[in-house]
TIZA-843145 format. One line per field, with one value per residue (C-alpha): z, x, y. Coordinates in Angstrom, 3 decimals, always signed. Each point is the difference from the previous one (the first is absolute). Last residue first. Example, Ala and Ser with C-alpha at 12.3 -4.5 7.8 and 13.67 -1.06 7.14 Angstrom:
BEGIN
zz	(+7.140:+0.660)
xx	(+13.670:-1.370)
yy	(-1.060:-3.440)
END
This chain:
BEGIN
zz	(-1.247:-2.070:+0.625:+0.005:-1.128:+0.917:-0.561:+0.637:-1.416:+0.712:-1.526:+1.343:-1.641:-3.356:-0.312:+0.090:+0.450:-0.094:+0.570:-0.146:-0.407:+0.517:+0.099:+0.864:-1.022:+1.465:-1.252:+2.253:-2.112:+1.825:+1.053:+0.130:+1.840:+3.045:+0.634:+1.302:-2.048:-0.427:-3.295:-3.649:-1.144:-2.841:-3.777:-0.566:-1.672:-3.279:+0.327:-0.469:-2.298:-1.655:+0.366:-1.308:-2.955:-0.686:+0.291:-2.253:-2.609:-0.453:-0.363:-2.583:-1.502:+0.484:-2.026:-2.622:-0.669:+0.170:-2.506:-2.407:-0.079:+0.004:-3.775:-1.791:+1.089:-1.398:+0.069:+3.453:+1.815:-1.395:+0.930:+3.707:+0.456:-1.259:+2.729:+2.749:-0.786:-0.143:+3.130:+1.268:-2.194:-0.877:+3.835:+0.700:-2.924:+1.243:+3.525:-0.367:-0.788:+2.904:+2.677:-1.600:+0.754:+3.346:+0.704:-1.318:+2.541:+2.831:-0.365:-0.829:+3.951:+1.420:-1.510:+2.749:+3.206:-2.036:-0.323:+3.604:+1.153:-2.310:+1.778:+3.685:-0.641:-1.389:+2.655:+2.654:-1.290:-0.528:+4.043:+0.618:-1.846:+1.211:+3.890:-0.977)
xx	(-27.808:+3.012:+2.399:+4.074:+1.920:+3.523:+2.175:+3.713:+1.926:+3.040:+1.780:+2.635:+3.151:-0.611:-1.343:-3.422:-0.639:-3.569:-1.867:-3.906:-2.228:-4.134:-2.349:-3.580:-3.137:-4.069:-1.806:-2.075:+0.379:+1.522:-2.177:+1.745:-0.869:-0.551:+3.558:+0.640:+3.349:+1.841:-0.858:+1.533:+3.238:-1.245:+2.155:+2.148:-0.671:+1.900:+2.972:+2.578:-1.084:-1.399:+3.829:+1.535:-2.442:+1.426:+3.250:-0.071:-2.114:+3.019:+2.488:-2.455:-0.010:+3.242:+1.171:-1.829:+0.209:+4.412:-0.646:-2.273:+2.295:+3.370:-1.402:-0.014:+3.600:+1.942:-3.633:-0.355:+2.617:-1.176:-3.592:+0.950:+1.495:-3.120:-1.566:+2.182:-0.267:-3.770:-0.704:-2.766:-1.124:+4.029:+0.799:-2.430:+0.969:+3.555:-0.602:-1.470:+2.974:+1.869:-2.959:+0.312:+3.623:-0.281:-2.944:+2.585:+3.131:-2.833:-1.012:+3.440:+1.009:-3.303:+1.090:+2.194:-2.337:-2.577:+2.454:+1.387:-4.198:-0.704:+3.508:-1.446:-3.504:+1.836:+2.483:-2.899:-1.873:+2.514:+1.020:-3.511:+0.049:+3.429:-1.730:-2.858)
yy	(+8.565:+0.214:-3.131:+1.091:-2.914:+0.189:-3.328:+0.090:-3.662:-1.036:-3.596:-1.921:-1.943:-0.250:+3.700:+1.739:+3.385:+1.123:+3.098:-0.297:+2.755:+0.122:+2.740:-1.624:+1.552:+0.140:+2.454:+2.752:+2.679:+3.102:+3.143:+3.201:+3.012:-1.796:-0.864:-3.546:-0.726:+2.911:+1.822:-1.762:+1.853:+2.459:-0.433:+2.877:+3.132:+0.848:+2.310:-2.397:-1.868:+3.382:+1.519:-3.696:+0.329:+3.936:-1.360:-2.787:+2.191:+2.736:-2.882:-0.741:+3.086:+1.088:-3.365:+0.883:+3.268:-0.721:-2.799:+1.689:+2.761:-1.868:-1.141:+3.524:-0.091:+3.673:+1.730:-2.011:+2.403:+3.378:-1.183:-0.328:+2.900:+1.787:-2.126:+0.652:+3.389:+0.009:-1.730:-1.863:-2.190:-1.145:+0.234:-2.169:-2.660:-0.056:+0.067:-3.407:-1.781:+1.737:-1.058:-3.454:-0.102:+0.802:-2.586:-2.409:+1.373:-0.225:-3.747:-0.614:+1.404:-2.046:-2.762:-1.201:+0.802:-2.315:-3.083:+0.727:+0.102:-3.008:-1.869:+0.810:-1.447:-3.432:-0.217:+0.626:-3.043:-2.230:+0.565:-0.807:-3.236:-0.813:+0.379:-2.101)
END
């Protein structure tokens, strides 16, 4: 029961290292996509930039497709990670034993079962949680 435990907390503590380590790429992409999307705000919103701009594509007719492009969806990653981020969340249910909400009277059992068998011995946790 003990190893099973112990496998346990390894396997919590490796997803937090694995999280705490992409947090610095997570930031160096969003980075990026704040650059890429500069481009196409600055070319709506300013007229140097833009006139600047056109002198550079006249000599590649192609890079202006590309550089549109990629500021506009750079552009639309940040604008769904602001409404993802903006958007409400989802209500945790009321205490149990409120009077403002009534819960359905259905019976339902939660069940999980954590094995580890090996030649020698063999552990087994069960939790089933019965609602009444």
């Amino acid at each position: 029961m003990a190893e099973l435990i112990g496998a346990l907390v390894e396997a919590i503590a490796g997803m937090i290292t694995a999280i705490a380590e992409a947090i610095p790429a997570i930031v160096e992409a969003l980075a990026y996509i704040a650059v890429g999307a500069i481009t196409i705000i600055a070319y709506a919103l300013s007229r140097q930039f833009r006139e600047r701009k056109r002198r550079e594509w006249k000599e590649r007719p192609k890079w202006k497709y590309l550089d549109l492009g990629i500021g506009g969806a750079c552009l639309g990653v940040l604008v769904g990670l602001g409404v993802w981020i903006v958007l409400p969340r989802s209500q945790q249910a009321p205490l149990r034993g409120s009077p403002a909400v009534e819960e359905p009277q259905h019976s339902a059992e939660f069940r999980l079962v954590i094995s580890r068998r090996s030649d020698q011995n063999s552990n087994e946790l069960n939790i089933a949680v019965k609602r009444e």
